[in-house]
MMTF fields as JSON, N, C-alpha, C and O atoms, coordinates in Angstrom:
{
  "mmtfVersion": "1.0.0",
  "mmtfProducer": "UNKNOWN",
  "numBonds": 435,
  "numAtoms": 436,
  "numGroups": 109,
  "numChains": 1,
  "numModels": 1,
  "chainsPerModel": [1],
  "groupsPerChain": [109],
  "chainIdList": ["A"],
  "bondAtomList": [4, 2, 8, 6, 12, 10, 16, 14, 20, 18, 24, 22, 28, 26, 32, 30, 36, 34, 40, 38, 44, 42, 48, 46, 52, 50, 56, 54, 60, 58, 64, 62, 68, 66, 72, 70, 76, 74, 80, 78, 84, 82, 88, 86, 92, 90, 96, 94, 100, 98, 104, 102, 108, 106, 112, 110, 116, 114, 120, 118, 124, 122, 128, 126, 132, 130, 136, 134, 140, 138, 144, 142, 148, 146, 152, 150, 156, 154, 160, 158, 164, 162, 168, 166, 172, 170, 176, 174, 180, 178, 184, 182, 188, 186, 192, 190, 196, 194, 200, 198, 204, 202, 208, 206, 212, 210, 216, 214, 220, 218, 224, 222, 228, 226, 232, 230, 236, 234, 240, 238, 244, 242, 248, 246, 252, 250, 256, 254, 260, 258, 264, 262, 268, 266, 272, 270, 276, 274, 280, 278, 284, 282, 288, 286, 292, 290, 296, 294, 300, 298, 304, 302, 308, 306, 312, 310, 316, 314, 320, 318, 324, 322, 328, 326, 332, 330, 336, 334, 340, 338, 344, 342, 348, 346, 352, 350, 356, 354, 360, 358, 364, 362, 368, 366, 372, 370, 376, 374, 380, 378, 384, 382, 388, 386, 392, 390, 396, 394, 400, 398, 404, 402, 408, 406, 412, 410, 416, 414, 420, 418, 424, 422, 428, 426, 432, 430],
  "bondOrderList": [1, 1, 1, 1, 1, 1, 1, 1, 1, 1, 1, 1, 1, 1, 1, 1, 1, 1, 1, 1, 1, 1, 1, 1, 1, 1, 1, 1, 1, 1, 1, 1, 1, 1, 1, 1, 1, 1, 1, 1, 1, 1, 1, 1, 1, 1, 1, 1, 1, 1, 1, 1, 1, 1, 1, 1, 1, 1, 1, 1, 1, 1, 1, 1, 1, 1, 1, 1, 1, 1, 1, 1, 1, 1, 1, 1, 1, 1, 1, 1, 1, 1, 1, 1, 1, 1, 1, 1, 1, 1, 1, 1, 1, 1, 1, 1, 1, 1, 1, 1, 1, 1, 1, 1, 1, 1, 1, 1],
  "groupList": [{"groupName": "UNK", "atomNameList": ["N", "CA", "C", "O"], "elementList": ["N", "C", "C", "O"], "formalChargeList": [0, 0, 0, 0], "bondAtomList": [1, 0, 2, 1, 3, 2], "bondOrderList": [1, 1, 2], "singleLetterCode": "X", "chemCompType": "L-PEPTIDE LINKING"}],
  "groupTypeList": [0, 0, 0, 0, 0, 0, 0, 0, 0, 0, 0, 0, 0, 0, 0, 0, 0, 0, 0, 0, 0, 0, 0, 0, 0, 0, 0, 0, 0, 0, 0, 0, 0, 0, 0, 0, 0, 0, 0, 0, 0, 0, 0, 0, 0, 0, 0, 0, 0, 0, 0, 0, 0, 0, 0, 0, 0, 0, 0, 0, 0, 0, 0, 0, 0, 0, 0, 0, 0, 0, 0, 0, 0, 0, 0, 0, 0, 0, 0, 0, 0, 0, 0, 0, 0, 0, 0, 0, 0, 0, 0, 0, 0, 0, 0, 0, 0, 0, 0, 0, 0, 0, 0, 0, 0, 0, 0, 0, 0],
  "groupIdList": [1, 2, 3, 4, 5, 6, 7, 8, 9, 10, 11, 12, 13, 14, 15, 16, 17, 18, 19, 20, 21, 22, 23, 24, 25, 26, 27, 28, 29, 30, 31, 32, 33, 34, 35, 36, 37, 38, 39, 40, 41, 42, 43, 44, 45, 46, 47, 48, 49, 50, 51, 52, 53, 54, 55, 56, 57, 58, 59, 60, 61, 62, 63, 64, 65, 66, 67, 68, 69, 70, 71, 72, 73, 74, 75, 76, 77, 78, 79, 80, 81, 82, 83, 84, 85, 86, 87, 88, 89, 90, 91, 92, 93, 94, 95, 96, 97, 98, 99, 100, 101, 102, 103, 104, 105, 106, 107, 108, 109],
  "secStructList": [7, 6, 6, 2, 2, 2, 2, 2, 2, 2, 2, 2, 2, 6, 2, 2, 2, 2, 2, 2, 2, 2, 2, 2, 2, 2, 2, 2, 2, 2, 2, 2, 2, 2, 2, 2, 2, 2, 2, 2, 2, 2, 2, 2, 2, 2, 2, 6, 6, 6, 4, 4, 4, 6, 1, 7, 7, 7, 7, 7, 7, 7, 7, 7, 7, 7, 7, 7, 7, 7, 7, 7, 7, 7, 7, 7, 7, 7, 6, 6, 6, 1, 1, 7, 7, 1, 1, 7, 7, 7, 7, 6, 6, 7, 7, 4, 4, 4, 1, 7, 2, 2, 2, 2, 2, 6, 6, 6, 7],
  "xCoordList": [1.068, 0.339, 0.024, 0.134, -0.338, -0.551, 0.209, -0.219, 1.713, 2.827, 3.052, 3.542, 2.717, 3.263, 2.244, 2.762, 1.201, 0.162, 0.36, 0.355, 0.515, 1.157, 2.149, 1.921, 3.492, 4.416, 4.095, 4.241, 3.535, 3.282, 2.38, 2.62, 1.274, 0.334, 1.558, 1.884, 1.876, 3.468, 4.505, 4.837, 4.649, 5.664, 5.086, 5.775, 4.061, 3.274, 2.843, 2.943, 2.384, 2.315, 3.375, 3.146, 4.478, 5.751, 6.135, 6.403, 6.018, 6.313, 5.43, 5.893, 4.317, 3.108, 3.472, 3.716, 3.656, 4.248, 5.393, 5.301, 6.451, 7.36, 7.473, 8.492, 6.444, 6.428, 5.727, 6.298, 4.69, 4.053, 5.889, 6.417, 6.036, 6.767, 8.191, 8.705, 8.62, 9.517, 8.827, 9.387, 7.214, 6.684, 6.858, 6.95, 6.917, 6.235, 7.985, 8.004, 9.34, 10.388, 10.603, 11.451, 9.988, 10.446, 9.691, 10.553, 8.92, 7.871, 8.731, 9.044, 9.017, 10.102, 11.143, 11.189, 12.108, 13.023, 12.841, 13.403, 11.488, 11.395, 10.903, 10.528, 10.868, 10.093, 11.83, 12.091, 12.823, 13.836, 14.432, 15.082, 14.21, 14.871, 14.129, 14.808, 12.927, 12.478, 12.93, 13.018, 13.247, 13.548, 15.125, 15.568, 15.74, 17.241, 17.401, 18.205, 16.462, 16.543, 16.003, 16.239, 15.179, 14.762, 15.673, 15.498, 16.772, 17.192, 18.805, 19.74, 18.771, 20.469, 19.669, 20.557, 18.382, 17.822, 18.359, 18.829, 17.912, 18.028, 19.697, 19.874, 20.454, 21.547, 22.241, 22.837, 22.144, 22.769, 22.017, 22.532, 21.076, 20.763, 21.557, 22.323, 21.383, 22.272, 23.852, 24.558, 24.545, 25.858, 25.787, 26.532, 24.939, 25.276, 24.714, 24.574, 24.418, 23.803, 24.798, 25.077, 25.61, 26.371, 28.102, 28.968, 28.183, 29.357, 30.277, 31.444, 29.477, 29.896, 29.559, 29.37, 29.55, 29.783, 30.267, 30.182, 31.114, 32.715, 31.923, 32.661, 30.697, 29.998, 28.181, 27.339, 28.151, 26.717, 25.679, 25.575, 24.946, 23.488, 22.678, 22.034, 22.679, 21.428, 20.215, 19.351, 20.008, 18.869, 18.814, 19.804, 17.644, 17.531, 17.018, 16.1, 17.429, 16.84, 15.432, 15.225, 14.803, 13.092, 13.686, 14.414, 12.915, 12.829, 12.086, 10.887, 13.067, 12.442, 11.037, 10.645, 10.749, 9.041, 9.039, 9.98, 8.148, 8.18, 7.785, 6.957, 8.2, 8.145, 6.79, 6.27, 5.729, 4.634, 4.639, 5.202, 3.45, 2.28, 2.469, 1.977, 3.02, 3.021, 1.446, 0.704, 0.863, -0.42, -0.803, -0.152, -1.783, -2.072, -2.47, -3.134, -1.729, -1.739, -3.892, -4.639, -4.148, -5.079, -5.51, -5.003, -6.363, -6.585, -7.783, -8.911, -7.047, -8.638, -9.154, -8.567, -10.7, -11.305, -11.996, -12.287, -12.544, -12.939, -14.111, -14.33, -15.243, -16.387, -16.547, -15.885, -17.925, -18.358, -17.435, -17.588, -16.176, -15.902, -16.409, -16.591, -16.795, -17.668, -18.767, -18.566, -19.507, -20.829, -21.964, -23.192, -21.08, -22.183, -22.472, -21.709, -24.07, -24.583, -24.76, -25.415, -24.121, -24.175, -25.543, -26.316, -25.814, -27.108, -28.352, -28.49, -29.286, -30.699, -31.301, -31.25, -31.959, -32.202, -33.507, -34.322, -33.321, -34.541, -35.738, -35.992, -36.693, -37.987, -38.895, -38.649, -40.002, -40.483, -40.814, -41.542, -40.408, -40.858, -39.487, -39.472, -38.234, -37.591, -36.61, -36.456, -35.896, -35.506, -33.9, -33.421, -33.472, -31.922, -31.979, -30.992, -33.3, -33.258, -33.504, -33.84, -33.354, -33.369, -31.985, -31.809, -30.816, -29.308, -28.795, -28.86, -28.444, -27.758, -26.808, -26.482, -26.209, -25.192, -23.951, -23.397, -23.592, -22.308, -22.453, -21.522, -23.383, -23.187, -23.751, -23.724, -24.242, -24.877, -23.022, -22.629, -22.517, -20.789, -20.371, -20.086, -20.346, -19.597, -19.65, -18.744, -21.231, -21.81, -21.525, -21.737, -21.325, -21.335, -22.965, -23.405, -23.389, -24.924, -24.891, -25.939],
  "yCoordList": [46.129, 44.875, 44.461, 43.32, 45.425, 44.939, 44.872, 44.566, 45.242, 44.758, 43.313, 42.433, 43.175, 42.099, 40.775, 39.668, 40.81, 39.937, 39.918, 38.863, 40.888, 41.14, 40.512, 39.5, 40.682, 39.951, 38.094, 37.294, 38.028, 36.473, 35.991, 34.867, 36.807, 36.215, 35.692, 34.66, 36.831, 37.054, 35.365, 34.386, 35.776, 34.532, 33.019, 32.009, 33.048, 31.844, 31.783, 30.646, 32.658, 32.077, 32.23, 32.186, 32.396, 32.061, 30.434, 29.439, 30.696, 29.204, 27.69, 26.632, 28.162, 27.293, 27.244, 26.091, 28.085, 27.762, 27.092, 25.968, 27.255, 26.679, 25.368, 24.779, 24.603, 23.376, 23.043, 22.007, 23.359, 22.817, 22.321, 21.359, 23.708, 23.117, 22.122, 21.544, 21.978, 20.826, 19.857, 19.25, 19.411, 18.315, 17.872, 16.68, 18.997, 17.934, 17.787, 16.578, 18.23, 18.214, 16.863, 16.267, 16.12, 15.198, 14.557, 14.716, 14.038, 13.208, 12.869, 11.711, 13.772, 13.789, 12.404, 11.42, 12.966, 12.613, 10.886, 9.898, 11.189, 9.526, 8.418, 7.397, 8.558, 8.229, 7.69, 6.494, 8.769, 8.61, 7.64, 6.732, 7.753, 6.56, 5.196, 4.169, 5.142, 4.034, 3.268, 2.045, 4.363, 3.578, 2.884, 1.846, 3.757, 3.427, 2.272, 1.429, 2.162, 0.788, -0.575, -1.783, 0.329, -1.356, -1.44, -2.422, -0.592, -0.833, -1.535, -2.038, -1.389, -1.973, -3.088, -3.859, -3.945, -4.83, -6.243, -7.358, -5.311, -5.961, -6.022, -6.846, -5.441, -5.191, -6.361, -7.293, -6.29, -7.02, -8.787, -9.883, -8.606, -10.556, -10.566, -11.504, -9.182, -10.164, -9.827, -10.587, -9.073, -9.663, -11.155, -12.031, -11.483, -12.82, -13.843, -15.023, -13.311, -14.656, -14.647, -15.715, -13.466, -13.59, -13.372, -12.707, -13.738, -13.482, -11.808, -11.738, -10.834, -9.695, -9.297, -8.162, -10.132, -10.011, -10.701, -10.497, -12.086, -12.107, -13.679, -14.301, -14.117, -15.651, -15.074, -14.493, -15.491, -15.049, -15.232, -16.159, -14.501, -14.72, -15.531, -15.815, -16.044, -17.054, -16.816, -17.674, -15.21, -14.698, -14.715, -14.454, -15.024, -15.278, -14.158, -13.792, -13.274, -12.345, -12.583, -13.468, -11.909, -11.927, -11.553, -10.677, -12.788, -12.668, -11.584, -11.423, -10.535, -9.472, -9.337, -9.992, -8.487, -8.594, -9.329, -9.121, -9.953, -10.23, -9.168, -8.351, -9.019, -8.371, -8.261, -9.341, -7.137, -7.061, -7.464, -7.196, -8.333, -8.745, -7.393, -6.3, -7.567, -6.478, -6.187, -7.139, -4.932, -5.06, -5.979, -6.337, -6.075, -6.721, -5.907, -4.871, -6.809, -5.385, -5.112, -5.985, -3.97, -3.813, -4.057, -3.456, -4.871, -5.575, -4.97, -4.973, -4.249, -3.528, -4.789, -5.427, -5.039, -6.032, -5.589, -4.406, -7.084, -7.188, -7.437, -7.594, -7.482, -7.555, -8.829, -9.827, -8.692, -9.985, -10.313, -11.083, -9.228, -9.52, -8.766, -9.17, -7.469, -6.316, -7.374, -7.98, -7.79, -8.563, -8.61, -8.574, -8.688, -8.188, -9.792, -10.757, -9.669, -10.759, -11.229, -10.467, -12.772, -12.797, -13.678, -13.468, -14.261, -15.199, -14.638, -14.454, -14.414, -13.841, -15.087, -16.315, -13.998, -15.288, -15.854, -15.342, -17.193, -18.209, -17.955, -17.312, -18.574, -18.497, -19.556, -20.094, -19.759, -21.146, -21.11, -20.19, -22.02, -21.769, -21.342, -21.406, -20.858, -20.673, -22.041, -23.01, -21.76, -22.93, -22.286, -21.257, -22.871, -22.364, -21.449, -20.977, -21.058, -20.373, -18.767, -17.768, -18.666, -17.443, -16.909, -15.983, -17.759, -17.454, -16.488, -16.607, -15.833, -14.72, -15.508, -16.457, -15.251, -15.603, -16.027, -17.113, -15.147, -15.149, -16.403, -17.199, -16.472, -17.574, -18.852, -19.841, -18.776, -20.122, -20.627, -21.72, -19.715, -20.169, -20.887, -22.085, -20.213, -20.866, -22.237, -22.846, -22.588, -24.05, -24.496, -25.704, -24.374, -25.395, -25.48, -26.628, -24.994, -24.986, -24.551, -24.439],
  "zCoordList": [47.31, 47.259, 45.826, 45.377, 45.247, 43.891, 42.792, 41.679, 43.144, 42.055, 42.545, 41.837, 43.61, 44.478, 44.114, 44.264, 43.768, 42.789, 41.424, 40.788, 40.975, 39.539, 39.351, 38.687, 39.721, 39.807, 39.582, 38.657, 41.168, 41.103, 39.879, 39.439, 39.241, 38.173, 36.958, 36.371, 37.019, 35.47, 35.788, 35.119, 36.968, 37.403, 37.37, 37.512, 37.212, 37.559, 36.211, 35.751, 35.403, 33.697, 33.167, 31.958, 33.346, 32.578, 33.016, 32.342, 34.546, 35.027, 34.04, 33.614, 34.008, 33.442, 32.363, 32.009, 31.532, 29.795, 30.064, 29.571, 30.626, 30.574, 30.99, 30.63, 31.851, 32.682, 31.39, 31.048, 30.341, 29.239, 27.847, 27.288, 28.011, 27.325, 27.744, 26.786, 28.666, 29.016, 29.594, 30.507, 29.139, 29.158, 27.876, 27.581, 26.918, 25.232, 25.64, 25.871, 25.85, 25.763, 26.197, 25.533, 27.269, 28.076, 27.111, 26.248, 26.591, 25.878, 24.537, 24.265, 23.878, 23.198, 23.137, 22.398, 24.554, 25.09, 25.281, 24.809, 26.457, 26.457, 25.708, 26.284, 24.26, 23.13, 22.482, 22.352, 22.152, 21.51, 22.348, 21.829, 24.389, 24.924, 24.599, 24.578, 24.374, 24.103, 22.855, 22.746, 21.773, 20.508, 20.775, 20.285, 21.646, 21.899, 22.367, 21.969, 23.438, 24.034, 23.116, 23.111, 22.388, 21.843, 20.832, 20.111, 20.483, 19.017, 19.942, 19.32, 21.496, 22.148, 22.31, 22.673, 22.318, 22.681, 21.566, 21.792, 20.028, 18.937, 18.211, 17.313, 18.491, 18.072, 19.078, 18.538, 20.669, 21.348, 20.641, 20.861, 20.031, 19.916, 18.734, 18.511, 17.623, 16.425, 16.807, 16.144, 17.531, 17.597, 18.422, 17.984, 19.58, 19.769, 19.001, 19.32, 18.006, 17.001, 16.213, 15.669, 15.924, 14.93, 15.569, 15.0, 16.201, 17.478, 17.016, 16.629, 17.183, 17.008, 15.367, 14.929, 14.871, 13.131, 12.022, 10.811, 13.111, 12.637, 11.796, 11.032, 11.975, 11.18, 10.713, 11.398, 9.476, 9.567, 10.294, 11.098, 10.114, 10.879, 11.05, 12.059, 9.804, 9.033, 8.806, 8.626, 8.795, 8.543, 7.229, 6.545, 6.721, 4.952, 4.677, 5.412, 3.562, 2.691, 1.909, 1.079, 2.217, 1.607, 0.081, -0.386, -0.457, -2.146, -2.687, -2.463, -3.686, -4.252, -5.467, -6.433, -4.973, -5.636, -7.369, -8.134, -7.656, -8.86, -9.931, -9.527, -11.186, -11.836, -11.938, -11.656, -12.315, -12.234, -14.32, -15.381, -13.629, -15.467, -16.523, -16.243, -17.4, -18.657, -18.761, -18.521, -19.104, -19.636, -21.125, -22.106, -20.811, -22.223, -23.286, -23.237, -24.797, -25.84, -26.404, -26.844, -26.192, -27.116, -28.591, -29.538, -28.687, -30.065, -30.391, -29.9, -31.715, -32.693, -33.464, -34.338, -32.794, -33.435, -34.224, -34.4, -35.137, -36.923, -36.34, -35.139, -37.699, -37.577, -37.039, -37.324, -35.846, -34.717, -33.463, -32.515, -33.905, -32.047, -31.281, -30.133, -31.634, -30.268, -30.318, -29.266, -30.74, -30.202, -31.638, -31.724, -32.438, -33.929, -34.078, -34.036, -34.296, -34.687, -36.119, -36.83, -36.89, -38.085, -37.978, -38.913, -37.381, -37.541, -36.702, -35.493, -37.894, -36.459, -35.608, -35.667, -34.699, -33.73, -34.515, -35.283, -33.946, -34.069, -33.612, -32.594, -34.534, -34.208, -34.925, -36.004, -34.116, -35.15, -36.334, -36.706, -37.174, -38.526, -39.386, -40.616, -38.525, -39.522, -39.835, -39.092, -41.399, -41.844, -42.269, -41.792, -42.929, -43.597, -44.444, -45.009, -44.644, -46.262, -45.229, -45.865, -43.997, -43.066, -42.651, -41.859, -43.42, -43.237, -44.266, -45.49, -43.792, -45.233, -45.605, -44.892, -46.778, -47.635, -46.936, -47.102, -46.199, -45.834, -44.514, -44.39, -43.796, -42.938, -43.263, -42.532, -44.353, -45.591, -46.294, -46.703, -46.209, -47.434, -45.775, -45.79, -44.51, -43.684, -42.901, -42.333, -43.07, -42.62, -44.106, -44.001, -44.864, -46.364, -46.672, -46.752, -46.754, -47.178, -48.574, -49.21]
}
């Protein structure tokens, strides 16, 4: 009696692995038929669009990407382009004679 349960346990988990695995097998299977079919779906419209091959399609080719923007060159800046201030700020009371030299030559003062 009890090889006779033994047996069937053994037989029945070999069976079970094996029904697991010719499920992922079939899943597989019917995945590759699906692509098959849709790819005899698409093949059968462009030979009749294109009568086998033998006249074009008239499908237009997508225009290739545009060249991407060069970077722009890095420019080592001169004094007052990082943010250097030549004129102090205002306040009441001040007059022209609060301009340093150098921004007194550039108004003509």
């Amino acid at each position: 009696m009890v090889d006779v349960l033994t047996w069937t346990i053994e037989r029945r988990t070999r069976l079970t692995e094996r029904a697991e695995l010719l499920r992922k097998e079939l899943a597989e299977v019917d995945a590759e038929l699906g692509r098959l079919e849709a790819a005899e779906v698409v093949f059968g419209q462009w030979a009749e669009a294109t009568d086998g091959g033998r006249r074009p399609s008239g499908i237009v080719e997508p225009e290739p990407e545009p060249e991407p923007e060069p970077e722009p060159e890095r420019v080592a800046a001169g004094p007052g382009a990082g943010g250097t201030r030549w004129v102090p700020d205002r306040v009441e009371g001040m007059g022209l004679a609060s301009l340093t030299s150098e921004s007194s030559a550039e108004h003509g003062e």
